[in-house]
C-alpha positions, 0 to 999 in steps of 0.5 A, a space after each residue: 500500500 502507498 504510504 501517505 507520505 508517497 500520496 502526497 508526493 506524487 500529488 505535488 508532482 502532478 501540481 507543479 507539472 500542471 501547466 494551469 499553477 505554474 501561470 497562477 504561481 507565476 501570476 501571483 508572484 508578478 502581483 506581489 511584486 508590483 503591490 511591494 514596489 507600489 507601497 515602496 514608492 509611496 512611503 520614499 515620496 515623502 523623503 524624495 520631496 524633503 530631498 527636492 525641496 532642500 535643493 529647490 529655490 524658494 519660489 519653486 517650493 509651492 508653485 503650483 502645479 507642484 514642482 517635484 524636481 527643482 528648475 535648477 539645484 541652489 544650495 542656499 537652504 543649507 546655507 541657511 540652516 547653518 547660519 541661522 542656528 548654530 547646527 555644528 554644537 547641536 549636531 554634537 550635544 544630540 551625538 553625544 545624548 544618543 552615543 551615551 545613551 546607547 552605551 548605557 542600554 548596551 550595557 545595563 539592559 544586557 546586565 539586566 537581560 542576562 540575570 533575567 534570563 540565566 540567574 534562578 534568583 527569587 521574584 525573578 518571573 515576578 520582576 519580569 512580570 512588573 517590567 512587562 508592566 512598566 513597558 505598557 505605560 506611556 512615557 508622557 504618564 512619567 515624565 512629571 514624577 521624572 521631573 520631580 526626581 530629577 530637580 529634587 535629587 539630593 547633593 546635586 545640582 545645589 540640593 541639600 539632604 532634602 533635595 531643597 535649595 538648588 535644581 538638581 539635575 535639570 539643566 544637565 545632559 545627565 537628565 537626559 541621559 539617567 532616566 533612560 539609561 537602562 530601558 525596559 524594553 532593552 532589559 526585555 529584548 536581551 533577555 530574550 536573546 539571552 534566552 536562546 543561548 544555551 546554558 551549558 556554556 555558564 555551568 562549565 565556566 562555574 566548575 572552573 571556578 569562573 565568577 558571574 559577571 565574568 561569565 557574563 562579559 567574556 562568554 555569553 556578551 560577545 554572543 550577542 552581538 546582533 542583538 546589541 546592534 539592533 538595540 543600539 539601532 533603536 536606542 540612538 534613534 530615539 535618544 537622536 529624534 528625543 524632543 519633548 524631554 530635552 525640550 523640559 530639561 535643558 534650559 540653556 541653548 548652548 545645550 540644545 539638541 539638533 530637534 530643539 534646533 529645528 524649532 527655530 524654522 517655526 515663528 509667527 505661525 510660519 514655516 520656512 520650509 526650504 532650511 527646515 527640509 535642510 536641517 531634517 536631512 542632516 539629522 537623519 544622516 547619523 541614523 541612516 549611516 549607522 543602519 547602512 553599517 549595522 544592516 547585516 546585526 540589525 536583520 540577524 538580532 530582529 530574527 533570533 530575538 524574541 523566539 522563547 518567552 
């Protein structure tokens, strides 16, 4: 008697022979492709207009009918941008915010991920369990109590004991970078990847008498190098892209960031679009350049994360 296995075999044979699926395959595949390339090219226009109009003179801008490719190439929007505010130190106040801030994740949510995922110590499902939660609230729900904590931290900033008397960290790049600097959600995506590595690595460094945290840097952390590309990824695009919170805390435009610095093409209800358009296309050059360079970690980190719970 056939087996089932042999059935179907010979069922598939007999499809893939059948000229009829072979134009339906062929068919489906051409209209996959064509609906791919279309939504592709309507989510590049938006970026294709902000590229144009940074090249564009000021009265091709709005002209009607819409002008997508500039009557000749000017440079005068970046001109503009980099004289109207000084793009340079905001450049470098944003770069140094996200370079902290991702350094910081890497290495606090990795240390977190890594005890959560191979440490049996008490409450640690319970922990998780609040740290789930805490990745539910939005953060504009936190950002008063944050302020608070911050303004109010003793022995900084010109606080007493009782965090009176002075502005604690506000004011201060460490404002931005403190409560950020091991998120929830870094700590939940290393302990998922901590958790497809296998634990027989750790039990024979233990009975060569290794310590924890050295098991840790040396054996299990050059392991996870794709996840901490993807992490880093996400955490330098919203450290770089951070508005509102900088916004609160820096008071001093020396300090400013290069999303603050944006704000200064907005007045009187206007909008100088051309500089605007400009300024946008270098803030976005860090991120697009550090994805280009970390593309092949990023792909591999997003696959293997998240495949045990």
């Amino acid at each position: 008697m056939m087996s089932e296995h042999n059935v179907n075999a010979s069922v598939s044979a007999r499809r893939q022979r059948d000229p009829r699926v072979s134009t339906i395959r062929a068919l489906w595949t051409i209209l996959f492709y064509i609906v791919s390339i279309g939504i592709a090219v309507f989510m590049f226009l938006p970026f294709f207009w902000s590229l144009m109009t940074s090249f564009k003179p000021s009265e091709d801008i709005f002209s009607m009918p819409i002008r997508w490719l500039p009557s000749k190439l000017t440079l005068e929007h970046y001109r503009t941008a980099f004289t109207t505010v000084p793009f340079g130190l905001y450049f470098w106040n944003s770069l140094v915010l996200a370079v902290s801030g991702v350094l910081a994740n890497l290495f606090f949510g990795s240390l977190s991920g890594y005890a959560f995922a191979k440490l049996p110590f008490r409450l640690n499902k319970t922990l998780f369990r609040v740290l789930l939660a805490a990745m539910m609230i939005p953060g504009i729900v936190t950002m008063i109590p944050s302020f608070y904590v911050l303004k109010h931290f003793p022995y900084v900033g010109g606080n007493d004991w009782f965090g009176a008397g002075g502005n604690g960290f506000l004011n201060s790049f460490w404002g931005i970078i403190l409560p950020g600097a091991s998120g929830s959600f870094a700590v939940f995506f290393m302990r998922q990847f901590f958790l497809t590595l296998p634990s027989d690595m750790m039990e024979m460094a233990r009975i060569e008498g290794s310590r924890e945290f050295r098991i840790f840097w040396n054996i299990y952390l050059p392991l996870t190098k794709p996840a901490l590309a993807t992490l880093g990824i996400f955490t330098f695009q919203a450290g770089w892209n951070s508005f509102l919170w900088p916004m609160i805390i820096l008071n001093d435009p020396k300090k400013a960031t290069i999303q603050m610095g944006l704000q200064a093409f907005s007045y009187n209800h206007q909008t100088d679009f051309g500089p605007m358009m400009a300024g946008a296309l270098i803030a976005v050059l860090p991120i697009l350049i550090l994805f280009l360079l970390l593309q092949k970690y990023f792909v591999q980190g997003i696959a293997f994360s998240g495949v045990k719970g």
